[in-house]
C-alpha positions in Angstrom: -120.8 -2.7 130.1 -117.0 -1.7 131.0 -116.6 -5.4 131.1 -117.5 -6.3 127.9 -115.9 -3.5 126.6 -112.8 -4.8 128.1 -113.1 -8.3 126.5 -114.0 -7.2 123.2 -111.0 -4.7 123.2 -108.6 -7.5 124.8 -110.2 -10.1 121.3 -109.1 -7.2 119.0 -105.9 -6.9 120.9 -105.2 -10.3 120.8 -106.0 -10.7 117.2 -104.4 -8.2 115.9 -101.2 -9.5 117.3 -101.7 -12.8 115.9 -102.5 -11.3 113.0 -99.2 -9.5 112.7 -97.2 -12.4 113.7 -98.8 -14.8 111.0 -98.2 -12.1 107.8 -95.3 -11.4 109.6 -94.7 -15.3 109.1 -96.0 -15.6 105.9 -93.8 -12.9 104.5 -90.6 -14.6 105.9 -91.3 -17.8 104.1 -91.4 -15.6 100.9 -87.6 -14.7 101.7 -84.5 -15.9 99.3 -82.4 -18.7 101.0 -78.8 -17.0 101.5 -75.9 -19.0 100.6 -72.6 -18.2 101.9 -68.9 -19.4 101.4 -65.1 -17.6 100.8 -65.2 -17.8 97.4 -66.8 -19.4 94.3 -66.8 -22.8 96.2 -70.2 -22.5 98.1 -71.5 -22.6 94.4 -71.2 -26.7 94.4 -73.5 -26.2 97.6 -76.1 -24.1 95.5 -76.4 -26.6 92.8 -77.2 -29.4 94.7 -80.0 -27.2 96.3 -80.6 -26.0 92.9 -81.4 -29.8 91.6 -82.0 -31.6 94.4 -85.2 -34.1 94.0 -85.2 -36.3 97.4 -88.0 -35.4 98.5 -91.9 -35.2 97.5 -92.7 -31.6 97.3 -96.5 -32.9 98.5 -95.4 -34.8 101.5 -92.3 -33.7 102.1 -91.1 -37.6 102.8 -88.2 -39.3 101.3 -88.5 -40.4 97.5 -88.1 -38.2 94.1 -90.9 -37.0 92.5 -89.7 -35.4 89.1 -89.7 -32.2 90.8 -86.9 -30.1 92.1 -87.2 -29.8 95.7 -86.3 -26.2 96.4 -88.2 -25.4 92.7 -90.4 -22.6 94.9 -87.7 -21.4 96.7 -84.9 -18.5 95.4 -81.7 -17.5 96.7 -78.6 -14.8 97.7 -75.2 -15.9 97.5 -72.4 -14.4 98.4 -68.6 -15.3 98.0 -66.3 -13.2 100.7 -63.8 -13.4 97.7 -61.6 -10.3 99.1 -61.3 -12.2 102.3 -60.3 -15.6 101.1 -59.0 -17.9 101.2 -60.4 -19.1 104.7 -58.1 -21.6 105.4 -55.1 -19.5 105.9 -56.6 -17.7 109.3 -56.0 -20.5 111.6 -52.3 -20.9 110.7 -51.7 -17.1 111.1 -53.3 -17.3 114.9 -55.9 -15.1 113.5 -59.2 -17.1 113.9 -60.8 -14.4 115.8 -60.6 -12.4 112.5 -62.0 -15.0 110.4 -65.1 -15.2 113.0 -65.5 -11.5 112.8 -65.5 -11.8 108.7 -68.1 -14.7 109.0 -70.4 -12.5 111.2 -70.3 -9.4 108.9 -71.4 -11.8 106.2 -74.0 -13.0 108.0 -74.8 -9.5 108.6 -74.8 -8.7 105.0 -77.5 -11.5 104.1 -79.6 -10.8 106.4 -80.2 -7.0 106.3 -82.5 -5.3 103.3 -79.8 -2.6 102.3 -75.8 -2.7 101.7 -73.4 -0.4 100.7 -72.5 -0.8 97.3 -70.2 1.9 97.6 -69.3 4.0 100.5 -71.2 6.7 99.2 -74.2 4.9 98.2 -76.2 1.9 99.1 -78.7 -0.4 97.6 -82.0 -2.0 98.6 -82.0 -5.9 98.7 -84.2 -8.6 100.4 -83.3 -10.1 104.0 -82.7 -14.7 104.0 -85.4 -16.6 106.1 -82.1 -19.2 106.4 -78.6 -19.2 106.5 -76.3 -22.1 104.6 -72.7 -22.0 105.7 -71.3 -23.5 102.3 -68.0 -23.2 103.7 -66.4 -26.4 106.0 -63.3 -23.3 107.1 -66.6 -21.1 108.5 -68.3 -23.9 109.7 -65.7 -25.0 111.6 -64.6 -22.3 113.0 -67.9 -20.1 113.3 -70.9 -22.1 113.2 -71.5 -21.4 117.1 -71.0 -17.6 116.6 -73.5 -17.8 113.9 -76.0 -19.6 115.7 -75.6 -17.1 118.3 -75.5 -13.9 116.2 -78.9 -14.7 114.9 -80.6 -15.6 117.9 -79.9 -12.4 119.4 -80.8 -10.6 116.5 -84.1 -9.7 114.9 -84.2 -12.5 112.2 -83.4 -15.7 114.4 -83.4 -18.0 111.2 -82.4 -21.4 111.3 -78.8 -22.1 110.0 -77.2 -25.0 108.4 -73.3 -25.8 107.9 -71.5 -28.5 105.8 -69.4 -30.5 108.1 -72.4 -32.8 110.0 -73.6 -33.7 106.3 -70.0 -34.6 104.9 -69.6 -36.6 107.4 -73.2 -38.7 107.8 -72.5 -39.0 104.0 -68.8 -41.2 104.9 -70.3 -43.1 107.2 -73.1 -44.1 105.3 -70.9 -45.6 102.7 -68.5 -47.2 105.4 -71.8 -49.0 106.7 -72.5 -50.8 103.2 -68.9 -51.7 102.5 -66.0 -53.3 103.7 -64.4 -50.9 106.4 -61.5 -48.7 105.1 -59.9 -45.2 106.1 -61.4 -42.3 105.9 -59.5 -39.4 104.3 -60.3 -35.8 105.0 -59.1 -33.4 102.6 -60.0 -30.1 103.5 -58.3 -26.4 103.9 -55.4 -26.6 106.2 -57.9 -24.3 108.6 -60.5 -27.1 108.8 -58.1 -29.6 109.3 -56.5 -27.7 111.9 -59.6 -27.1 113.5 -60.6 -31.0 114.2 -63.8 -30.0 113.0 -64.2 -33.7 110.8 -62.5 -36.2 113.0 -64.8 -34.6 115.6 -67.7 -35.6 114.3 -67.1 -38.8 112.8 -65.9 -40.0 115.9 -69.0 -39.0 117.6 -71.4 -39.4 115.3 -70.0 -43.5 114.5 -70.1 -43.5 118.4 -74.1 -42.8 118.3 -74.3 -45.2 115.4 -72.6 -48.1 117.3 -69.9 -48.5 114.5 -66.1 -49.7 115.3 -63.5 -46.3 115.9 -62.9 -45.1 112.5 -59.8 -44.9 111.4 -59.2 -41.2 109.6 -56.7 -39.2 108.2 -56.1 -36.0 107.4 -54.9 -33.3 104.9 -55.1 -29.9 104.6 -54.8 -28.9 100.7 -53.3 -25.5 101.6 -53.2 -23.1 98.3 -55.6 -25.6 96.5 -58.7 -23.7 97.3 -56.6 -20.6 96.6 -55.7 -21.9 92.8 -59.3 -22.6 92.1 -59.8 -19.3 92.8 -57.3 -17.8 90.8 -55.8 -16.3 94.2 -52.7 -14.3 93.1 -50.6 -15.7 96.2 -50.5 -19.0 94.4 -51.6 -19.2 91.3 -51.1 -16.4 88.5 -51.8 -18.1 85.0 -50.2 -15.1 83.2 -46.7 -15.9 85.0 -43.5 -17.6 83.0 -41.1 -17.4 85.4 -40.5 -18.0 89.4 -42.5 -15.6 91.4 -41.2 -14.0 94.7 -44.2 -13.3 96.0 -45.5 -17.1 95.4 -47.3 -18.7 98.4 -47.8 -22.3 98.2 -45.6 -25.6 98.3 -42.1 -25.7 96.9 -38.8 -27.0 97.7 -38.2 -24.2 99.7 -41.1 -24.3 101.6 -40.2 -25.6 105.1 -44.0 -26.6 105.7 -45.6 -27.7 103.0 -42.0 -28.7 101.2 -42.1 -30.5 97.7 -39.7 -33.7 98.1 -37.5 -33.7 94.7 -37.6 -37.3 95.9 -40.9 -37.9 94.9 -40.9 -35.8 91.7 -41.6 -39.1 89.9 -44.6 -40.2 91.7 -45.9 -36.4 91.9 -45.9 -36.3 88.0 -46.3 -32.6 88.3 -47.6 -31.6 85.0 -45.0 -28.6 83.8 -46.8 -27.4 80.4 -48.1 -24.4 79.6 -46.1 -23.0 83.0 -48.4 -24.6 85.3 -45.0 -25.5 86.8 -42.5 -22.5 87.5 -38.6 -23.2 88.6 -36.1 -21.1 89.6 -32.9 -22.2 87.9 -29.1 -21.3 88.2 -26.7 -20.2 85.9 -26.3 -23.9 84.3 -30.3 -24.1 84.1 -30.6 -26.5 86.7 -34.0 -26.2 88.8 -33.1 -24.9 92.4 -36.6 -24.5 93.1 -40.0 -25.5 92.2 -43.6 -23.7 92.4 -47.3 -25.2 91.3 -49.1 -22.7 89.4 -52.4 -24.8 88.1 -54.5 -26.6 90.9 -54.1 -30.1 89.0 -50.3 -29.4 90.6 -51.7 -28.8 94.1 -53.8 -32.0 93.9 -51.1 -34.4 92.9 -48.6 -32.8 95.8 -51.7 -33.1 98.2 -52.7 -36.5 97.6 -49.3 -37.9 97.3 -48.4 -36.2 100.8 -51.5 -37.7 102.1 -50.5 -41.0 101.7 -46.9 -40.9 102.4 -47.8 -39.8 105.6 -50.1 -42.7 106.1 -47.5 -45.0 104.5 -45.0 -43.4 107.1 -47.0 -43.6 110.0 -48.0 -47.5 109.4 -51.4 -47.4 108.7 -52.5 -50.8 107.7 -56.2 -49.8 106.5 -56.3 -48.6 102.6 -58.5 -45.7 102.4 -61.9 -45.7 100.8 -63.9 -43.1 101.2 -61.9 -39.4 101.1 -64.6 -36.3 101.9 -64.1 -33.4 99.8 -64.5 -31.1 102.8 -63.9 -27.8 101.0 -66.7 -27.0 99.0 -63.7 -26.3 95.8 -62.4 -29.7 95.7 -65.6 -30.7 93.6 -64.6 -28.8 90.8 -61.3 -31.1 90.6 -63.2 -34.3 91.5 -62.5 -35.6 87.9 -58.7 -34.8 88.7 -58.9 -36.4 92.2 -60.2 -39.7 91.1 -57.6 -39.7 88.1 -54.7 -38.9 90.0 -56.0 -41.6 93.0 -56.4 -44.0 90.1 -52.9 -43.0 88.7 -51.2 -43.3 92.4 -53.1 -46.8 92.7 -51.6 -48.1 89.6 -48.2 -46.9 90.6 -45.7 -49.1 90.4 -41.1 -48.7 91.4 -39.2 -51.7 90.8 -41.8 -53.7 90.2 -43.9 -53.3 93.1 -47.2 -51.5 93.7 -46.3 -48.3 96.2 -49.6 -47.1 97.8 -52.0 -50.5 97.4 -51.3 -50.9 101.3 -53.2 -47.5 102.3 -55.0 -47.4 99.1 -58.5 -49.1 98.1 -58.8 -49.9 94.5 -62.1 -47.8 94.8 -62.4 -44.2 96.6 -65.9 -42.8 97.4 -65.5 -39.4 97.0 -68.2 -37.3 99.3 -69.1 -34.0 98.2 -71.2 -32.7 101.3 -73.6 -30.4 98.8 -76.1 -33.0 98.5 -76.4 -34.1 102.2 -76.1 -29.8 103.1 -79.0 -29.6 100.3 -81.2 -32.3 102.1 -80.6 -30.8 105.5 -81.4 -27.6 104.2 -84.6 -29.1 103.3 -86.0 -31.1 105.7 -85.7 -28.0 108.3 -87.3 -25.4 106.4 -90.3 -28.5 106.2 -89.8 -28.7 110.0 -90.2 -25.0 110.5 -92.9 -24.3 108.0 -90.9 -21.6 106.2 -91.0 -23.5 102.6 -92.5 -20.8 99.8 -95.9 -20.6 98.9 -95.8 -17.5 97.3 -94.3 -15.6 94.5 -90.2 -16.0 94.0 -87.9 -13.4 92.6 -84.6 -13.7 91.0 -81.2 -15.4 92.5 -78.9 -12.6 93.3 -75.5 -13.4 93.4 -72.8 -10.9 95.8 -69.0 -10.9 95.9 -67.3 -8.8 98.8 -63.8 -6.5 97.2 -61.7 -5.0 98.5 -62.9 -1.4 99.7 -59.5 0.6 98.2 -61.1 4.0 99.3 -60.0 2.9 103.0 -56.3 4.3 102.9 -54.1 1.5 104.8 -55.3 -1.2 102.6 -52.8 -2.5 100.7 -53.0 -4.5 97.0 -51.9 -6.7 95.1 -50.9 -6.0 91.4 -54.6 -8.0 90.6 -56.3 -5.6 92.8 -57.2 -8.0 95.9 -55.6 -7.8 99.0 -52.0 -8.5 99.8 -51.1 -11.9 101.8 -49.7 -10.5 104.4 -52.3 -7.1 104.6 -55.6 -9.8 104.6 -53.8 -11.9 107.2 -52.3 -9.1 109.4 -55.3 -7.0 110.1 -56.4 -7.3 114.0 -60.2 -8.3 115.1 -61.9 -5.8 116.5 -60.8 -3.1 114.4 -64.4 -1.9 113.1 -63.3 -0.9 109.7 -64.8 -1.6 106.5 -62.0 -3.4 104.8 -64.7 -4.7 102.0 -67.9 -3.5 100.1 -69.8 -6.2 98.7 -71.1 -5.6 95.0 -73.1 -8.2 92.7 -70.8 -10.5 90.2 -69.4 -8.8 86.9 -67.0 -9.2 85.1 -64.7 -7.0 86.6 -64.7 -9.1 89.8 -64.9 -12.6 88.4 -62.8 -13.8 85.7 -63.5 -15.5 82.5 -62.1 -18.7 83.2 -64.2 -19.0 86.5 -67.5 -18.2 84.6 -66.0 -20.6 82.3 -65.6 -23.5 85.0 -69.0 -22.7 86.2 -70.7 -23.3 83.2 -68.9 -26.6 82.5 -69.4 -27.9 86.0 -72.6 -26.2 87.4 -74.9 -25.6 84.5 -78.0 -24.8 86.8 -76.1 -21.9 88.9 -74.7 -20.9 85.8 -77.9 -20.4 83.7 -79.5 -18.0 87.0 -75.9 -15.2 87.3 -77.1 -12.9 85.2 -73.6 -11.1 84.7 -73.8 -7.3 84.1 
């Protein structure tokens, strides 16, 4: 009698557990996807999830089927806007504090309330999956991630950007005649070797020749997309002190007055700034409009490889910051442009220069991975979706030390002089408005991601 007491109480025990682990189950797969980058960028991530057909929803194998992929799925984004740009941390030795911003993100998507304020808080869902739309983060924080989640409650699957930029290079190099691959990325990715890494090894385990690659980091690019104030204020007429990116007086990232007929800087509308002397000559020379940033980025990228000696043109260049997409139309005009050049009658870049670039936006690939895991891990939704939220971290001005900017966002040297460790809460993260995003950005979004655009529902 005890017996079968026993065995009847140990079935119930049993089942109730599996029980609770399968709604348990089931009600993770009815989570949002979260979506994280520094800034607006991740967004070029979101759409390709957003319209993604690869796949048949059915099956799950390869092939469209008129149907958006993730169409049962919804998501949370969220742009670390008062810590960007990324790209920046490496240079100032203060990776540790970019990995500690990263985690606190992670942290954010993943729990069911945040502070909206440091008085009150508000009640959101948790992410069954984490996509690092960010090549600086994923770089320099994908194994932290991996690891934060595994030890915490949630242990969801996560998914970065670098490994799909870079399967999507090589895929072209193995259909067409071999060239250089460019990377142009943040100067933090770059200086993390985060791309040539991978290509390396992953053209190793593919059994193609040793690629040849170069490099460029499009410091303050990311920045101007942005609208960062550091490098890009599009209400200034006149030189800025407090101006961050490349000039003439910029030791590092120096514009050569040499060049200033192949950079064919465009100077209306003060997208070019000077600093002149009392006969109005230009002593000095800022970019202030990212079209600027790209034509001094792409023509340093291949002086340097016309300097060095490289005999292979490039072909393929990956975009691997998720802002460069939103100047892909400027990119492959100004690599057209540089192309065509020609000085006393000769052709200046058609030695490191293909006639034809493939550009590689890693969103699609990302999307795809993104995909075929959730199918791996069963997680896909099969029940009822709710709205795409959309989050933006600012700058928490309640915390006395922190010091602004006359825009309201962090100083340089304040964002990039804080020490790890600190515990404070330098930023509260709030959904987008239009206090915190600007007209112009909601402007670019609409133009050049029309399926994000049409979900932020801007209060």
């Amino acid at each position: 009698m005890v017996s079968g007491m026993f065995k009847t109480g140990m079935f119930l025990l049993v089942f109730q557990v599996f029980l609770f682990f399968f709604v348990d189950a089931q009600n993770k797969t009815n989570l949002p996807i979260g979506v994280f980058d520094s800034g607006t960028g991740g967004l070029t991530v979101l759409e390709a999830m957003l319209t993604l057909d690869a796949f048949n929803n059915e099956t799950g194998k390869p092939g469209a089927d008129g149907k958006p992929d993730f169409n049962k799925e919804y998501f949370q984004y969220l742009a670390d806007q008062a810590n960007m740009p990324y790209g920046n941390y490496a240079a100032e030795n203060k990776t540790k504090l970019l990995q500690e911003h990263v985690i606190k993100n992670m942290d954010f998507l993943l729990k069911q309330r945040y502070d909206l304020t440091l008085t009150s808080q508000q009640s959101k869902q948790g992410v069954k999956m984490l996509v690092l739309a960010c090549n600086t983060a994923t770089a320099f924080a994908l194994p932290e991630v991996k690891q934060f989640v595994q030890t915490s409650a949630a242990a969801v699957p996560v998914v970065g950007v670098i490994n799909a930029g870079v399967k999507a290079a090589l895929a072209y190099q193995s259909t067409h005649t071999r060239g250089a691959i460019g990377v142009f990325a943040t100067a933090g990715t770059v200086a993390s070797d985060g791309y040539p890494k991978t290509i390396r090894e992953m053209a190793t385990r593919l059994g193609m020749p040793e690629p040849v690659i170069v490099s460029q980091g499009g410091f303050g690019l990311a920045d101007a997309i942005d609208r960062d104030y550091s490098f890009f204020d599009e209400t200034a007429k006149d030189y800025r002190k407090d101006y961050k990116g490349p000039s003439v007086s910029n030791a590092q990232y120096k514009i050569d007055t040499a060049l200033l007929n192949i950079y064919r800087f465009n100077s209306e509308q003060n997208k070019l700034l000077c600093e002149y002397d009392d006969k109005g000559k230009c002593l000095d020379i800022q970019l202030n409009d990212p079209e600027n940033y790209v034509r001094y980025h792409l023509v340093t990228l291949l002086e340097k490889m016309r300097v060095t000696g490289i005999k292979t043109p490039m072909n393929t260049l990956i975009l691997g910051c998720t802002h460069y997409p939103f100047m892909r139309d400027t990119i492959r005009n100004v690599l057209n442009e540089l192309y065509n050049l020609q000085l006393h009658g000769e052709y200046v870049y058609r030695t490191v220069l293909a006639a034809y670039v493939e550009l590689v936006d890693p969103a699609v690939e990302t999307a795809k991975e993104a995909y075929l895991e959730m199918r791996k891990l069963a997680i896909m939704n099969a029940g009822k979706k709710s709205d795409n939220r959309f989050f933006i971290t600012v700058p928490n001005k309640q915390l006395g030390e922190a010091e602004l900017q006359p825009d309201g966002w962090f100083t340089y040297a304040y964002k990039y002089g804080r020490k790890e460790g600190a515990n404070k809460n330098y930023v509260l993260f709030t959904p987008f408005d239009n206090q915190n995003i600007s007209a112009a950005t909601y402007d670019r979004l609409r133009a050049a991601l029309p399926a994000v655009y049409s979900h932020i529902k801007i209060k």
